[in-house]
N, C-alpha and C positions, 0 to 999 in steps of 0.2 A: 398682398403687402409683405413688407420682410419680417423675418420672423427673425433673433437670436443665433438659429443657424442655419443662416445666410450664407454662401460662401463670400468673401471678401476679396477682389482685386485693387491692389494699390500701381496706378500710372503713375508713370510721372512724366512730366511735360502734357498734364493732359488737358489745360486749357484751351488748345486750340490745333488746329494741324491734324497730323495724325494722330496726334494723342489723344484731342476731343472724338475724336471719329472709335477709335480705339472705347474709350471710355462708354460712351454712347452703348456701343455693338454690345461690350459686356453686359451691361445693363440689361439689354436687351434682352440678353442667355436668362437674365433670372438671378444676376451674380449683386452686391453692393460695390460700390466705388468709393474711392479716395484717389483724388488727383492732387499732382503737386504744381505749384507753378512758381514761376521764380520772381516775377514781378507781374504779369497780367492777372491783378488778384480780381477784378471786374469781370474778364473774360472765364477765370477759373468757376468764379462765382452761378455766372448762366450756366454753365456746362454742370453743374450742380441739379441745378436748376430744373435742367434738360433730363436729367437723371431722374428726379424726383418725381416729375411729371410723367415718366414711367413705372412709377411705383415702388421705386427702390431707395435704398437709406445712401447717402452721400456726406462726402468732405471733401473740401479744399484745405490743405498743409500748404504754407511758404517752406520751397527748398532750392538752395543754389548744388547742382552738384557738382559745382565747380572749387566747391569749396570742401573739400573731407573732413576739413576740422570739425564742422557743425554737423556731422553724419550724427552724433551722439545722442548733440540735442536734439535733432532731426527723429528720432529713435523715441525718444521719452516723449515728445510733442505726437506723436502717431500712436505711443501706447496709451495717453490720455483720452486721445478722440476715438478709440477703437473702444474702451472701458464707457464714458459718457456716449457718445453717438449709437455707437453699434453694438452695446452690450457683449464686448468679444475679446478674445484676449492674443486674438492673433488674425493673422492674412492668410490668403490661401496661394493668393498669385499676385505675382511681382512681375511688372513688365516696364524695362527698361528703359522707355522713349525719347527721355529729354534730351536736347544734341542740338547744334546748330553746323549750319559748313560754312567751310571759309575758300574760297576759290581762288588760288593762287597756283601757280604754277611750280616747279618742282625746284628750279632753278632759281625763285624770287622767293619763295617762300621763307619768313622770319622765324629767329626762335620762338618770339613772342606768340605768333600764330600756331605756332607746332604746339607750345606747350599748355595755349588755352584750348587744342582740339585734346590735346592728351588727356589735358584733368576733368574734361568735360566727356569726352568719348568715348575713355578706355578707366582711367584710373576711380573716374564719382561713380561707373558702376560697379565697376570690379568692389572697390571697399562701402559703396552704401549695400548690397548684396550680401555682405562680407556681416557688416553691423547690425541687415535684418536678420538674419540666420534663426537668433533666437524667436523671433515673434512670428515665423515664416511656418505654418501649418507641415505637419510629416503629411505628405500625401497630396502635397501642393504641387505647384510648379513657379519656372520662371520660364518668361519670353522676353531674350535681347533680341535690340534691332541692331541689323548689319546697312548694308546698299549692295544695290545690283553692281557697283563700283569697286567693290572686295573682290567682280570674278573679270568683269568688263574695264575699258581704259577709257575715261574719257579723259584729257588734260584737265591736269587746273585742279586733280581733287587726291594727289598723293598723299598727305598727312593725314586727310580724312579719312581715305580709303585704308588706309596703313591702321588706324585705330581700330576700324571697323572690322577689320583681320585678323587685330589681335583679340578682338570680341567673340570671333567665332571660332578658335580656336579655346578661348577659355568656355566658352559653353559644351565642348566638350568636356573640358577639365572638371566642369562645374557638373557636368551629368554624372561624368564616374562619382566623381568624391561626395554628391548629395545624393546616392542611389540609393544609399542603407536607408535613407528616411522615405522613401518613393517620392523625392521629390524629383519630378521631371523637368528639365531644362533644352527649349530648343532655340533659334535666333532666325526671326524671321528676316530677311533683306527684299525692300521693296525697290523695285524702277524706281524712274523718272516721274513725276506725283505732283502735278500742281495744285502748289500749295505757295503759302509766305517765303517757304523754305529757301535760305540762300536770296533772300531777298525776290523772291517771286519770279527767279528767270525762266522755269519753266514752264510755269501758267502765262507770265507776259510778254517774254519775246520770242516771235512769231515764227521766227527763223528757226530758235530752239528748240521751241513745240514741234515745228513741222520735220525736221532731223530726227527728232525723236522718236515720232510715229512712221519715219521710213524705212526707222533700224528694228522697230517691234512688228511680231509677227500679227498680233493682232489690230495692226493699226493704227494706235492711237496713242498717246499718253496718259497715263495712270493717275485717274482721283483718290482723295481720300477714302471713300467711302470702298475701293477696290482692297484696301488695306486690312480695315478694321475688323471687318469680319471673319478673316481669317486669325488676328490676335484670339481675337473673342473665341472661337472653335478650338484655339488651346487651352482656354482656360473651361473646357468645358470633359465630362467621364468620355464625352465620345473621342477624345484624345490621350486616351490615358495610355496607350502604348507607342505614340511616337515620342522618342526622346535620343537627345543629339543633333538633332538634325538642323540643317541652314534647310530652309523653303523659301526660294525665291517667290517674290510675287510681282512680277514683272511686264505680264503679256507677253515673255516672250520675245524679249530685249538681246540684243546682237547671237542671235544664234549662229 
């Protein structure tokens, strides 16, 4: 059972998708969880649930991180349930997942959608990242998520992909300028993952899926559960000298 010093991973977006799979996996290592969810508080809730049932201490926090302004309260709401839940006064690992896509072409593409992928996929983690710093363990780490989309072209995903860009290149920034504390920071990018994501195209349309696994080497299109486990194995000492790094996890996506 968990003990005081536990280490602590805080998700976000981890009710469901990759973030529940993510969450899960940690769990798994031996780590405690805290997932954020922005409205699935039912979904966020079993994914607790699912945690527990492994033996580990769990929380679900509401967080929009589309919004920065609430990063604060966001901040003080996590320091509460970290002192009450988990006897702690801090996290050990921070992993970035919350994000939605918006599939438009480069040419049709709105402000409006540009700048609800920006505050969502580039700017709520750059500065929630920014706001945990204090409560963020020396000797921790952080895992952003990029897409196999930041190296490969599919149409339809430039604003996304353009975020996702600037994510991995601040995960370098983020490794030099948090090295003094040993905090390690790398950015995983997954393939193509049927999941909800983007409204489920690539788990439901057949055509999608099937393009998908003719451009991967291995096959097929990438589950959830191909994901999670490699989050989870950064937040664990057997990763404690990669840092900077993008690791695609892909199958092996347009080589």
């Amino acid at each position: 059972m968990s003990t005081a010093s536990s280490k602590i991973a805080l998700v976000t977006g981890g009710s469901r998708g990759l973030g529940k799979e993510m969450a899960i996996r940690i769990a798994e290592k031996g780590l405690d969880v805290i997932v954020t969810y922005n409205s699935k508080k039912e979904e966020a809730e079993a994914t607790v649930a699912e945690i527990a049932a492994l033996g580990r201490k769990a929380a679900a926090l509401q967080l929009d991180v589309s919004k920065s302004a609430s990063f604060a309260t966001f901040s003080n709401d996590l320091k509460e349930t970290l002192n009450t839940t988990f006897d702690a006064d801090g996290i050990d690992y921070l992993i970035n997942n919350a994000g939605i896509g918006i599939n438009a072409s480069f040419a049709e593409t709105s402000e409006e959608q540009f700048d609800t992928l920006l505050n969502i996929q580039l700017k709520g983690p750059f500065f929630l990242t920014q706001q945990l710093l204090p409560v963020l363990h020396d000797g921790g780490g952080i895992v952003n998520i990029s897409t196999g989309l930041a190296r490969f072209v599919m149409p339809g995903y430039s604003a996304y992909a353009a975020m996702k860009g600037g994510m991995e290149v601040l995960t370098r920034y983020q490794a030099k300028e948090l090295g003094s504390r040993g905090i390690r920071v790398n950015i995983v990018a997954p393939g193509a993952i049927e999941t909800d994501f983007g409204g489920g195209v690539v788990r439901d349309n057949e055509q999608v899926n099937q393009h998908i696994a003719s451009v991967t080497a291995l096959g097929r299109v990438g589950r959830p559960d191909d994901i999670g486990g490699v989050v989870a194995f950064l937040c664990t000492g057997d990763a404690r000298w990669i840092n900077a790094q993008r690791i695609e996890v892909s199958g092996g996506m347009v080589l």
